[in-house]
N, C-alpha and C positions, 0 to 999 in steps of 0.2 A: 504494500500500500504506500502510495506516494502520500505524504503529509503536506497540508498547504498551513503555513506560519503567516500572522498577520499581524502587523508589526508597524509600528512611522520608519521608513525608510533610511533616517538617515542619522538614528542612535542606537546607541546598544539599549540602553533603559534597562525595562523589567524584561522585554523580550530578549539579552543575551540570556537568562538564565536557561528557558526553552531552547536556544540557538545552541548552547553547552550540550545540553541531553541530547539532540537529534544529534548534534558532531560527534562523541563519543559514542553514543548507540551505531555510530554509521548508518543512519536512516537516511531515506530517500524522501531529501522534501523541499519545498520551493518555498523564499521569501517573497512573499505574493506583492508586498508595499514597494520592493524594488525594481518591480517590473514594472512596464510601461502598461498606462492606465490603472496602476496595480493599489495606487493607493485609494484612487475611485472605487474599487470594487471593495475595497474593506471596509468603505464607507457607506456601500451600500449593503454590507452584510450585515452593520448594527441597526440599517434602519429595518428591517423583514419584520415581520410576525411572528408569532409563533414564542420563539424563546432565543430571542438576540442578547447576544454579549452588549456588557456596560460599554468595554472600551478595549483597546488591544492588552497586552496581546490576546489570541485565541486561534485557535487549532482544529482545523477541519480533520479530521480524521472518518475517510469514509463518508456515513451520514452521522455523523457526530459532529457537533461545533462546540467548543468547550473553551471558555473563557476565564480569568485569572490565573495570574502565571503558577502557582503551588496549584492549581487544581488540576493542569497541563501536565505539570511533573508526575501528579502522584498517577494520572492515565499513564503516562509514559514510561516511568520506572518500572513498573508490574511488568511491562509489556517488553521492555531490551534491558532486562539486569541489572537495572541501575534502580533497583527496590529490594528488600526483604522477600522473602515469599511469603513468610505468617501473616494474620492481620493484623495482629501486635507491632510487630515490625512495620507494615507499610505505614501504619497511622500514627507511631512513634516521630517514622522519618517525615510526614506530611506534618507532625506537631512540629519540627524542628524548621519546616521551612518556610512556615506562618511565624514564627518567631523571625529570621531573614528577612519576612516582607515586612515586618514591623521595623528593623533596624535601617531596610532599603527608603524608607520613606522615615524615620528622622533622618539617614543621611540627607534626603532632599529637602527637609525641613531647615537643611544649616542654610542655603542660600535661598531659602522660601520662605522663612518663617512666617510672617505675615498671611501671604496668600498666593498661589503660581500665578494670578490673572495680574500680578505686579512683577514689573520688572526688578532683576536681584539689585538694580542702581536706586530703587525706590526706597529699599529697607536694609541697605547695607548695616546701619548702626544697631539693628536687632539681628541681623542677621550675625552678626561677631560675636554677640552675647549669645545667641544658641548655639553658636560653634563652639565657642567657650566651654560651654556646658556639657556640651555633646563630648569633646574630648575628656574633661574631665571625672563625669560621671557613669556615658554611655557609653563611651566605645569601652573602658574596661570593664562594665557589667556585661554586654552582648557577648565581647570576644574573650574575655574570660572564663564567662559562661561556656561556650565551646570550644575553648583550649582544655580546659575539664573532662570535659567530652573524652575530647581525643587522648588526654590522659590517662583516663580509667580505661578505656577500649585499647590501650596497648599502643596508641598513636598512629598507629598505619591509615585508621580510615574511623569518623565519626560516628558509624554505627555497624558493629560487624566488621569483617575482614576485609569485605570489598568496598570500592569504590561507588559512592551512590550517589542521585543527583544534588544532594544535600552537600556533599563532596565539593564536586563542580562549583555550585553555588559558592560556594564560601572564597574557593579560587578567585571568584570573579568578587569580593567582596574588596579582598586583599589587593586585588588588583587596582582596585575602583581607589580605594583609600588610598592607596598607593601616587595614585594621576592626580587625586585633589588637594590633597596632603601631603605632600612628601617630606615636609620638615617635621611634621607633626607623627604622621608614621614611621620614620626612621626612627625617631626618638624612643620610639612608641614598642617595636616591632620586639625587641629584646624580653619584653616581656610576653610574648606568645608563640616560642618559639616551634612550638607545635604546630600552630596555626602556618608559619613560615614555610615549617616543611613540606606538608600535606599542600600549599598550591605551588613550592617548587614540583612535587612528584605529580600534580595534577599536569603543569604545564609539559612535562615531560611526557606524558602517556602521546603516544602514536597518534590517532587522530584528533586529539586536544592541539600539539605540537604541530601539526599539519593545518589546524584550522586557524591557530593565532598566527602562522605564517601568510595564509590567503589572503585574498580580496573578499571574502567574506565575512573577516573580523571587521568592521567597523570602528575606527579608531575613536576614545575618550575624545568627545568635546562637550563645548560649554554650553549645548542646546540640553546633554543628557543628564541621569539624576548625579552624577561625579563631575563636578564643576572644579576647576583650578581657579581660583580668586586669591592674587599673594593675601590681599587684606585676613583670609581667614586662615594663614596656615600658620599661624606662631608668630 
């Protein structure tokens, strides 16, 4: 089955997290938004009937349309090994990557605070004070929280011995933090060294390695939710 990804064209956003799964699973699938007319049609797939997605990303699979990036995952992992089999397990790893989509969205809260329908030049002087805050109360609860993880699991992988989307995810966490912050995460990084590891051996896996080399990775800029602003890195 060919999968069709629907996504704005020209960020990673929440849809790299989906873009990770299908690269790693080696799935056969199209970003539908970077086709031509492609972002017209994902725009007319939330206006239909029936039971339309909120907003991207969302995932044709078949006749299935499945919208919110963890709800994509946890379809997806069952389905190419990047889930548990139990259902302990699959809904463990779906708790852990609704905890992600909470962290993905204060990181966009540091250049948002206020509200996305305002430019980050609107509300820069809130915007520092939750960056503030975000480094020094949030990022060590989230990634501490999952350096733990990986700690008690023996550190090779956050849940179990294999490599799960949850995995991926966090690579791209690391990475993200890494583009908007780099003074602030270097600083920072010494204390999770766990975390370090697991998206070195992420980026290294074969078709992880293969995809952040393509024309398919979409490079960090300042339209997505990982913004570089020197004002907020330290």
């Amino acid at each position: 089955m060919r999968y069709e990804l629907y996504y704005w064209p020209g960020i990673q956003g929440r849809g790299e997290y989906v873009r990770l799964a299908l690269e790693e699973a080696g799935a056969d699938y199209v970003d539908v938004a970077r086709g031509a007319r492609g972002t017209a049609a994902m725009m007319k797939m939330m206006e239909q009937g029936g039971t339309p997605p909120f907003a991207p990303p969302f995932l044709k699979a078949g006749k299935l349309l499945i919208g919110q990036t963890a709800n994509i995952l946890l379809y997806l992992g069952s389905r190419h090994g990047l889930a548990p089999k139990t259902e302990a397990g699959k809904l463990w790893l779906h708790q852990l990557q609704l905890t992600i989509t909470d962290l993905v969205l204060e990181v966009h809260d540091t250049h948002h605070p206020i509200g996305p329908s305002l430019y980050y030049e609107d509300q820069r002087a809130v915007a520092k004070k939750r960056t503030d805050e975000f480094w020094n109360e949030r990022v060590p609860k989230y990634l501490g929280y999952f350096e733990g993880l990986l700690k008690d699991n023996g550190g090779a992988a956050v849940a179990g011995r294999r490599i799960t989307y949850v995995d991926l995810s966090l690579f791209q966490i690391v990475e993200g933090l890494r583009y908007a912050f780099p003074r602030r995460m270097k600083a920072f990084e010494s204390d999770i060294p766990g975390l370090v590891g697991l998206h070195d051996r992420v980026a290294a896996r074969p078709n992880i390695k293969a995809y952040l080399a393509s024309d398919r990775r979409i490079a960090f800029n300042e339209d997505g939710i990982f913004r570089r602003y020197k004002a907020l890195d330290g």
